[in-house]
C-alpha positions as a printed NumPy array, in Angstrom:
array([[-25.675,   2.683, -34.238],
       [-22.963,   2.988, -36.711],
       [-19.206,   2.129, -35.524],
       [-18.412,   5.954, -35.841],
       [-21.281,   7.348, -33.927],
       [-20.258,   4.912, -30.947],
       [-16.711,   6.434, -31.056],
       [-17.845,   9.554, -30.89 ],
       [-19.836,   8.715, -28.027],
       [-16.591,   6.781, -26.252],
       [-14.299,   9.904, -26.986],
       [-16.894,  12.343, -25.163],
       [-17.176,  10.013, -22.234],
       [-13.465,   9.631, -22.308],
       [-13.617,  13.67 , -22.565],
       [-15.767,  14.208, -19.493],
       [-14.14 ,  12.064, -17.595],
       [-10.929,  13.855, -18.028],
       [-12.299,  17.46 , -17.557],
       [-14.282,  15.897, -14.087],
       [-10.878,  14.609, -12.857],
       [ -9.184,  17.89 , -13.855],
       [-11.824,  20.413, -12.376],
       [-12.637,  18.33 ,  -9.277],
       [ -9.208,  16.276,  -8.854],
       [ -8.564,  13.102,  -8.442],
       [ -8.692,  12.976,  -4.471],
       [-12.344,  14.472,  -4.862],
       [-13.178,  12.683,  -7.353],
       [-12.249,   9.139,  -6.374],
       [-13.327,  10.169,  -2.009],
       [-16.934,   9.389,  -4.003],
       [-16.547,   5.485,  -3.841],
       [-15.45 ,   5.837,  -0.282],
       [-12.849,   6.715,   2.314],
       [ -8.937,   6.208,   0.646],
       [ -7.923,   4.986,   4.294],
       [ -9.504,   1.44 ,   3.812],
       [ -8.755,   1.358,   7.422],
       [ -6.81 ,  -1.056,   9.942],
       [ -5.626,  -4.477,   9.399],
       [ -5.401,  -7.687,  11.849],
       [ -2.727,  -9.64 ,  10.57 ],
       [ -3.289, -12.708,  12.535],
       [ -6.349, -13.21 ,  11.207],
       [ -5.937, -11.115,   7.887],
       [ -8.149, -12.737,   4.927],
       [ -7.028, -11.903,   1.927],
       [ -9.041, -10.166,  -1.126],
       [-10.64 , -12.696,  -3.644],
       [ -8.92 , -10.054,  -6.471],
       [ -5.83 ,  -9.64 ,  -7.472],
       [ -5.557,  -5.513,  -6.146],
       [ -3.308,  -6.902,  -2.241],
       [ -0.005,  -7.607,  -1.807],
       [  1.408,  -8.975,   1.884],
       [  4.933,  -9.205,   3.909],
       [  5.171, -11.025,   6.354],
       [  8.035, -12.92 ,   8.41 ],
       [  7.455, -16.558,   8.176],
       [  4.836, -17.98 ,  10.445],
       [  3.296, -14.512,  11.457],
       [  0.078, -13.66 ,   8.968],
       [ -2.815, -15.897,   8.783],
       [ -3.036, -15.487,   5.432],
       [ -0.444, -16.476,   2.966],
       [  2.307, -13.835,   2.283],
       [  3.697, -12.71 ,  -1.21 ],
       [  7.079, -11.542,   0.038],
       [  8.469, -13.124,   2.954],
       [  9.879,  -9.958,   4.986],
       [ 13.575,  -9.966,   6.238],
       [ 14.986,  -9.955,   9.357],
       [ 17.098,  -7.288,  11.072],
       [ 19.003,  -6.865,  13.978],
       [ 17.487,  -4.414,  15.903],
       [ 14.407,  -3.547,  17.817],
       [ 11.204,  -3.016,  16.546],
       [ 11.141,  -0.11 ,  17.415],
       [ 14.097,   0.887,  15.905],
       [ 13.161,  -0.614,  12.908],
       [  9.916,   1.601,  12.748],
       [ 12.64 ,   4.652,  13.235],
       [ 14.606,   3.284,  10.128],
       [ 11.206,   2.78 ,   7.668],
       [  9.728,   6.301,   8.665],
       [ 12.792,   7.526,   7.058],
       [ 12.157,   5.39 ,   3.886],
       [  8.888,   5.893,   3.254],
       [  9.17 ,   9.889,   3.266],
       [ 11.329,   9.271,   0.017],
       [  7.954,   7.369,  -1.458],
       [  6.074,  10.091,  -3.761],
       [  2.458,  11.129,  -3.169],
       [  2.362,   9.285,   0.456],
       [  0.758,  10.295,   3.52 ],
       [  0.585,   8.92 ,   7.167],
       [ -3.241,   8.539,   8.545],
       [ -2.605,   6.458,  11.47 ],
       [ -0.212,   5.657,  13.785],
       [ -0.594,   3.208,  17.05 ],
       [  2.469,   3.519,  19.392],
       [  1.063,   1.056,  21.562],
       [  1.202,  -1.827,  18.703],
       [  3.835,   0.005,  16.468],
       [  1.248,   0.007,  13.704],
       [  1.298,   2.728,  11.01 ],
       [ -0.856,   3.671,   8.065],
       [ -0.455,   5.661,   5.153],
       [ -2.165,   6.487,   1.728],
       [ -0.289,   6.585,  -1.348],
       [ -2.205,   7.769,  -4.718],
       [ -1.057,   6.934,  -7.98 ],
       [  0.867,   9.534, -10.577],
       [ -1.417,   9.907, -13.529],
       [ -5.313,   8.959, -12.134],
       [ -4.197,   9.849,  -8.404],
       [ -6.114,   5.991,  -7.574],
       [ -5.785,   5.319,  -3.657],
       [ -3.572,   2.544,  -2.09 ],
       [ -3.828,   1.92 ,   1.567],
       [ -0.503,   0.881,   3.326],
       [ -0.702,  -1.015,   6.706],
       [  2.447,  -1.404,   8.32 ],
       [  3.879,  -3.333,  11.736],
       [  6.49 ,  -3.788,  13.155],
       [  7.406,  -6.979,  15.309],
       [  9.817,  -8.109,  17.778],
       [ 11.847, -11.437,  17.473],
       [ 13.694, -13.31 ,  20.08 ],
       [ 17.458, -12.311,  20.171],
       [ 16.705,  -8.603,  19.932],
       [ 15.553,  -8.878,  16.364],
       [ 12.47 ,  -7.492,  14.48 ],
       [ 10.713,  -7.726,  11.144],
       [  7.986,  -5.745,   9.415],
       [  4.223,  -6.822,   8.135],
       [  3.006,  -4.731,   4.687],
       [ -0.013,  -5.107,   3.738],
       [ -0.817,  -3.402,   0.786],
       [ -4.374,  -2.692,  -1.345],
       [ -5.989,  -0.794,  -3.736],
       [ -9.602,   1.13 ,  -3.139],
       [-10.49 ,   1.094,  -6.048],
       [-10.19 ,  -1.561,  -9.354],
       [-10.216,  -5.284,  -9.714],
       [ -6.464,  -5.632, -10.351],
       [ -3.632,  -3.499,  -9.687],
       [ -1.262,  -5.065, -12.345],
       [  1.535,  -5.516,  -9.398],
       [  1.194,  -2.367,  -8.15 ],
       [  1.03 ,  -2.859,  -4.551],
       [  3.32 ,  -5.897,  -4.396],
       [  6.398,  -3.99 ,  -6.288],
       [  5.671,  -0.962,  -3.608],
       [  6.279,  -3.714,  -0.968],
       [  9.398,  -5.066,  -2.637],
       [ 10.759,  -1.162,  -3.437],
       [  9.983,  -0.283,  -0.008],
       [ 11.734,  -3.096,   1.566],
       [ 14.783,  -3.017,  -0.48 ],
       [ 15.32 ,   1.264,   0.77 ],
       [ 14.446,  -0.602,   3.788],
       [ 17.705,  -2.896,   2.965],
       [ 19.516,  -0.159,   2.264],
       [ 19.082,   1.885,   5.325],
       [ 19.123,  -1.086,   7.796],
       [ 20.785,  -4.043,   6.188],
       [ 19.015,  -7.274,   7.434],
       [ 20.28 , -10.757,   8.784],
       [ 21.242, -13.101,   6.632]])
C-alpha cells in the first residue's frame, strides 16, 4: 500500500472511532470491555498489577503490597475521617460512589476521565490507630490501558492533600 492510502485508512479509523464515542458515549462505549466498578479490594493481601495503570496509600505497615504514597496520620477517628474525605471527594469532577460498607468503613467510587471518559476505580478505607488516631488506604486503577501515565497516583496525592486541607494530619 502506498504511505498515503494507509493514512487515509488511519484518519477514517481515527474518524469512526470518534463518531462511535460521540453517538454512543464514552460510558457505553467503554461498559463493552467490562464493568467500570473493577470491584472490592483486600488490602492485606492486595497484589499489585504487573502494569503500570495502580497507584496505593497506605499507612506504614498496613498493605501487603508495597505502597506508592505512604498515607498520613490524623487525629481523629476513623470514622470521622471518612466524614472529612466524603466532603473532599464531592469536589473531584466526574466521580461517583458505587459502594459503601459501614461495617468496614470501605467506600468505592468511579471516576472517568475528561476527554475519552476512560474508567478509574477508587477503593477507599479508613483505619483506626491506637491513641484515637486514623489513616486512610487508596487504592487506585484504571479498567482499561496498560499505563495510566500517573494518573491514578496524582489523584491519590490531590485527594490527600484536600484531605490535608480539610483535616490537617499529625506530624
Amino acid at each position: 500500500m502506498k504511505p498515503t492510502t494507509v493514512l487515509l485508512v488511519i484518519l477514517a479509523f481515527v474518524a469512526a472511532a470518534c463518531l462511535a464515542i460521540a453517538l454512543a458515549g464514552p460510558a457505553r462505549l467503554w461498559a463493552l470491555f467490562g464493568n467500570p466498578d473493577l470491584g472490592p479490594v483486600a488490602f492485606e493481601t492486595l497484589q499489585r498489577r504487573p502494569t503500570p495503570n495502580d497507584a496505593l496509600a497506605c499507612p506504614p505497615n498496613t498493605c501487603a503490597a508495597p505502597a506508592d504514597i505512604t498515607s498520613p496520620v490524623f487525629a481523629l477517628t476513623a470514622k470521622d475521617l471518612r466524614r472529612a474525605f466524603s466532603r473532599v471527594v464531592v469536589s473531584e469532577d466526574r466521580i461517583g460512589n458505587v459502594a459503601v460498607n459501614e461495617a468496614t468503613l470501605e467506600d468505592r467510587y468511579v471516576q472517568r476521565s475528561r476527554l475519552m471518559g476512560f474508567p478509574d476505580t477508587i477503593n477507599v478505607k479508613f483505619v483506626d490507630l491506637p491513641g484515637g488516631r486514623s489513616s486512610i488506604l487508596i487504592y487506585s486503577r484504571s479498567q482499561l490501558g496498560r499505563s495510566d501515565l500517573g494518573v491514578n497516583r496524582a489523584r491519590i496525592e490531590r485527594l490527600l492533600e484536600k484531605l490535608r486541607r480539610e483535616v490537617p494530619p499529625i506530624t
